[in-house]
N, C-alpha and C positions, 0 to 999 in steps of 0.2 A: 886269662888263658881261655881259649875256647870250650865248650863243652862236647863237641864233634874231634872224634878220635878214630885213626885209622891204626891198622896191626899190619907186622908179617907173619903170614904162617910158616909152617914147616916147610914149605918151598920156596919161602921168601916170595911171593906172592902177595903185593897189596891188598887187603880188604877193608872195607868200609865204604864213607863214614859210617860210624856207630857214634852211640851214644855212650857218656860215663860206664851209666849200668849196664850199657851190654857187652862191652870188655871186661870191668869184675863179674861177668855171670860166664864170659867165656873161661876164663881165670879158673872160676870155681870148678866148671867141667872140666875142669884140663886138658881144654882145648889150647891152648896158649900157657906159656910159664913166665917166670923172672924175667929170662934173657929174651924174649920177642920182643922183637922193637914194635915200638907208638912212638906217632908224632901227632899234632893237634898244632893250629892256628897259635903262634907265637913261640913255639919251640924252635931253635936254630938248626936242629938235625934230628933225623929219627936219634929214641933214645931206650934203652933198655925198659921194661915195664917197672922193675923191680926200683928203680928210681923213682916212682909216680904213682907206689901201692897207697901212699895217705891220701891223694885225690880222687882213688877208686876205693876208697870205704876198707881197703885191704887191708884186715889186722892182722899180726904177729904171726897169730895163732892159722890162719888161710896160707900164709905164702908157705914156699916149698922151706922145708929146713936150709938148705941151701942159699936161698937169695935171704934171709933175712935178715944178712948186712950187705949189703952189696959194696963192692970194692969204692977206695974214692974214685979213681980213674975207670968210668967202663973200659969194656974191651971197644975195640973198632966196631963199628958197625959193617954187616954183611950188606953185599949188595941188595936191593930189591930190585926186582926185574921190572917194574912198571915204572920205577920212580929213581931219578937220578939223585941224591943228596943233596947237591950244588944245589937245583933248583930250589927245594923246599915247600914243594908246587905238588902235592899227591894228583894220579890221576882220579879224575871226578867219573861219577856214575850218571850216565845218561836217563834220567826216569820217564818213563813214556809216557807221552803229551797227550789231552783227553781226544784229540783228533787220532790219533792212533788206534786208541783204542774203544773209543769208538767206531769206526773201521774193521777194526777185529770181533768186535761184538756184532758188529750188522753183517758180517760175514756166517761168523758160527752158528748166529740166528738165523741163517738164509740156508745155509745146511742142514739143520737141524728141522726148521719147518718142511723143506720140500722133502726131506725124508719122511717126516710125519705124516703128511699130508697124501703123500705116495702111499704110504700101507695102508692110509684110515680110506683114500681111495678103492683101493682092493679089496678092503674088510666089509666096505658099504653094499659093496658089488656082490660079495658074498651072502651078505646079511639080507640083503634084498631077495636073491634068489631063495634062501631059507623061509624067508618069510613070505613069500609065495607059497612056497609046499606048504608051511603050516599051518598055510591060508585055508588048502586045501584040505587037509586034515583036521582043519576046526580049530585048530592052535590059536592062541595068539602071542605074535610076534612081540609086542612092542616093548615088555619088559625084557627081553631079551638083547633087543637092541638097545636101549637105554644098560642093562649092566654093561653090554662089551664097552661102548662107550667109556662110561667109567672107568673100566678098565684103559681101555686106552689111553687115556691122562692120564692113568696112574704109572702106565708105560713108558709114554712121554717123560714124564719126569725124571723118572728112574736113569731111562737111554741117556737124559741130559747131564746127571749127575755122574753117571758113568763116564761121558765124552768129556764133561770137563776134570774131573777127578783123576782119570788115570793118564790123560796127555800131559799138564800140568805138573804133575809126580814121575811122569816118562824125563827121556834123558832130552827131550830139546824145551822141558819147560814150559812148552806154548799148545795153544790149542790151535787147529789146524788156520782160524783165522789171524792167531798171534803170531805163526809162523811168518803166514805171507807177509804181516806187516813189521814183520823184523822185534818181535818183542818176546819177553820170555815174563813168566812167576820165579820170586823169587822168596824165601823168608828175611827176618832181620839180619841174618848175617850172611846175606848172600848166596847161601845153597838153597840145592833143591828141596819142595817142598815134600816129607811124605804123602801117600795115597789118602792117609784120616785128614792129614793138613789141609790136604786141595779139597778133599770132599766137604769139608768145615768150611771151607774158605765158597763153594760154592753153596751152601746151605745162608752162610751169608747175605750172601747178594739175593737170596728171600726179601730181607727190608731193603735194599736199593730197590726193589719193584714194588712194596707197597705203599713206597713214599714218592711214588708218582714222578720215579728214577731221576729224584732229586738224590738219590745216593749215588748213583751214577754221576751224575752232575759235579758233584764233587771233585772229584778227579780236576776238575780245571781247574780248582781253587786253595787244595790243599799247597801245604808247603811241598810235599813229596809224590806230590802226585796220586794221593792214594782216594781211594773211594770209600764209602761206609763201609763195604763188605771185606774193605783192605785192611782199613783203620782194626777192626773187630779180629781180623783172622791176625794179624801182623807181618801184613806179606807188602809187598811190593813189584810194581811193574815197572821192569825197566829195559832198555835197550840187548839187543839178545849177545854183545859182545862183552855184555859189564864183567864183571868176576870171572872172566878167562885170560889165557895166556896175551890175550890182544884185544884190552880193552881201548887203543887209539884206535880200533875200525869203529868203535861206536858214533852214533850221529842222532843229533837232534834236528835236521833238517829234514821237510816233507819232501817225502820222494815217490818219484810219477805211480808207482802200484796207490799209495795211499790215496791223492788226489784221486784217483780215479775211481777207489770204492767209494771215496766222500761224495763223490759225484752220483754215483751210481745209486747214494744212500739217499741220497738229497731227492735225486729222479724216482726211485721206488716209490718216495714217501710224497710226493707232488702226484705219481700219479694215484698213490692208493686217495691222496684227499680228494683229486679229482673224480676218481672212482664212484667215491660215497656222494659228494654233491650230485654226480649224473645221474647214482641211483636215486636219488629225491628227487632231482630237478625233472627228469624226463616224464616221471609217470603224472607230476604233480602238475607240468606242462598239459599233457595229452587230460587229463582231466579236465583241466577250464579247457582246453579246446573242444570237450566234446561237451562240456557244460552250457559254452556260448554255443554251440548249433542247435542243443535241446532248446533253451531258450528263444533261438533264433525259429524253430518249429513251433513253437507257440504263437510266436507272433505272428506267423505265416496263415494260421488259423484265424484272423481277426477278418475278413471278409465275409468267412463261414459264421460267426458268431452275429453281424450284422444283417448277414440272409435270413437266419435264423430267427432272429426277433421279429423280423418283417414279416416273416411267415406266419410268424405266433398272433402277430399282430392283425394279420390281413384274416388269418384262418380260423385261430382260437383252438388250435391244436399243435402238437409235435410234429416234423415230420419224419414219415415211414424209413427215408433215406439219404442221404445226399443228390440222387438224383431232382428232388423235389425242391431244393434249392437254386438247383441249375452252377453250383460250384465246378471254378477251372480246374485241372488239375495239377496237383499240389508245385511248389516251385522250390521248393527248399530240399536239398539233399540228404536230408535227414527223413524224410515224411515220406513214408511208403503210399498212405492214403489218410484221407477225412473223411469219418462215416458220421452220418446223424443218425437219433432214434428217439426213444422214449425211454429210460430207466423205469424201476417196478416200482420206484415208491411216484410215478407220476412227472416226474420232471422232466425238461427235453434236453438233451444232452448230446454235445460233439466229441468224436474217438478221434485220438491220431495214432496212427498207427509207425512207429519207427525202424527205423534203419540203421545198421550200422557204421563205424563211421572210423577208417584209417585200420581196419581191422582189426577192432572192439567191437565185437559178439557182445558183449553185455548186456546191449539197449537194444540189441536186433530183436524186431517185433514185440517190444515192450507197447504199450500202450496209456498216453496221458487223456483225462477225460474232462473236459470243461463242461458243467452241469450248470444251468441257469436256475439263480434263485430267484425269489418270490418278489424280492425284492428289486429285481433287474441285476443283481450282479453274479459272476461268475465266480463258480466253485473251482479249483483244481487238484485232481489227485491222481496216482501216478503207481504201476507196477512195475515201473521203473528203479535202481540203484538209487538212492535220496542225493550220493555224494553228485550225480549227474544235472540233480533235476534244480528247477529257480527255487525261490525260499518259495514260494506263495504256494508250492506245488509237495512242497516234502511232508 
């Protein structure tokens, strides 16, 4: 005989499946008595409980005075409104599929951020202008914006636990994105959750997120659909028609709202990765481009370096300027100008002078100095950004 047991309650209203234990723990509460029928996988008809108290641990001394002999012939069994006898087939409970509710999570989370996001916008704006005046006043701001801050998370969290606590523990169940997607909370016997139940049950799903929402994840794997933070609270997600007057409107089939936040979840989260690759890839782009033109101005300097020598060599001195070279002027886009001179410890030495480049200021009017040693080779060094400049020059 199975261990999955359904009940009628007092309005002859199917509930369940439940398990052994949570029919004797309804029992105990006297939520259910004797005469509420159970039925379970192998029984030919619902049957009175009071017939089936030694499978449910029910001794002597628990059941009502009344049923502790129960007749040999039950009475007829009363209708149940969900389930015809004949069949022997109870209606099942729809448990929402991890697409669902995922779905409903990337919804709640999308309300819940741009609400945040919305006041820490306005509070910034505030914070800012305060911190100006107490600029002016000789203040300083910055502990004070690091507490609101703080505070603000601690806001965050609270508003969160709020939004899911009290929809959840409300009469539809669900939180505004459980609604859209057709799903409700429910506890082990199918009612609503009180306001400590959901708030517990959201306290929970604390480890679904620091287990790198591999407790989320669950949900697609468990037998009933439940999550870590389900499993812990002992709650269940299920379809929003389950335990009411009309549990044949329930459905396990994805329907166009769902596909279309999966969609929209899938699009967020492509563009936020693209997001973050652009912010790397763009600047780290514009960097070797402006690295190979610095480079490229270096090289553009090797006619001047050959004047140079010539001159040392014909004259046995520095020269005063670039004009005493007779240098073209400069061909590379980067190189404002080349000046020669003399450095103070003696040596002769070529300026370039740079330019900016895609509009990066950084380099504009920086200067690289190629400084001739003793030995015939060249020095290079740089008040230039290092991230811009060739190795030989950093």
């Amino acid at each position: 005989m199975s261990d999955i047991w359904y009940y009628a309650d007092r309005q002859q209203q199917q509930q369940g499946p439940l398990a052994t234990a949570d029919i004797a723990a309804l029992f105990r509460q006297r939520r259910i008595d004797g005469d509420s029928l159970v039925w379970c996988e192998g029984l030919p008809e619902w049957q009175p409980l009071s017939r089936h108290y030694e499978a449910f641990g029910i001794s002597a001394s628990d059941a009502d005075p009344g049923f502790l002999f129960p007749p040999a012939i039950p009475p007829p069994a009363p209708p149940v409104a969900v389930q015809e006898v004949g069949t022997r087939v109870p209606a099942q409970v729809v448990q929402a599929g991890f697409a669902r509710r995922f779905g409903a999570f990337f919804i709640d989370s999308l309300i819940l951020s741009l609400s945040f996001y919305a006041v820490l916008t306005v509070l910034v704006v505030m914070a800012a202008m305060a911190g100006s005046l107490g600029a002016l006043n000789g203040r300083e701001p910055s502990a004070a914006l690091v507490t609101g801050y703080l505070l603000m998370m601690l806001l965050y969290y609270v508003v969160a636990g709020l939004y899911y606590a009290l929809q959840e523990s409300g009469p539809h169940q669900a939180t505004l994105g459980k609604r859209a997607l057709g799903i409700k909370v429910t506890d082990s016997f199918g009612q609503r959750l009180s306001f400590s139940h959901a708030l517990g049950r959201w306290a929970a799903a604390f480890l679904s997120h620091i287990t790198l929402y591999i407790g989320f994840l669950m949900a697609a794997f468990t037998e009933r659909k439940q999550a870590l933070h389900d499993l812990i609270a002992g709650t269940f997600v299920v379809d929003r028609w389950a335990y009411t007057d009309s549990p044949e409107k329930q459905s396990s089939e994805s329907s166009g709202c769902l596909i279309a936040v999966v969609l929209a979840a899938v699009a967020f989260f492509l563009v936020f990765m693209l997001g973050i690759l652009a912010a790397i890839a763009i600047p780290a782009y514009q960097d070797y481009t402006i690295r190979a033109k610095v480079a490229e101005a270096v090289m553009s300097a090797a006619p001047a370096k050959v004047a140079m020598q010539e001159f040392i060599a014909n004259t046995d001195r520095c020269p005063r300027d670039a004009g005493e070279l007779g240098l073209e002027p400069a061909t590379s886009a980067m190189v404002r100008s080349i000046e020669a001179g003399e450095l103070e410890g003696g040596r002769c030495s070529l300026q370039i002078e740079l330019m900016g480049l895609a509009g990066n200021y950084a380099i504009d009017g920086k200067q690289i100095w190629l400084e001739l040693q003793d030995n015939g080779e060249w020095r290079c060094s740089s008040n230039a950004p290092g991230k811009y400049l060739p190795a030989n020059c950093r």
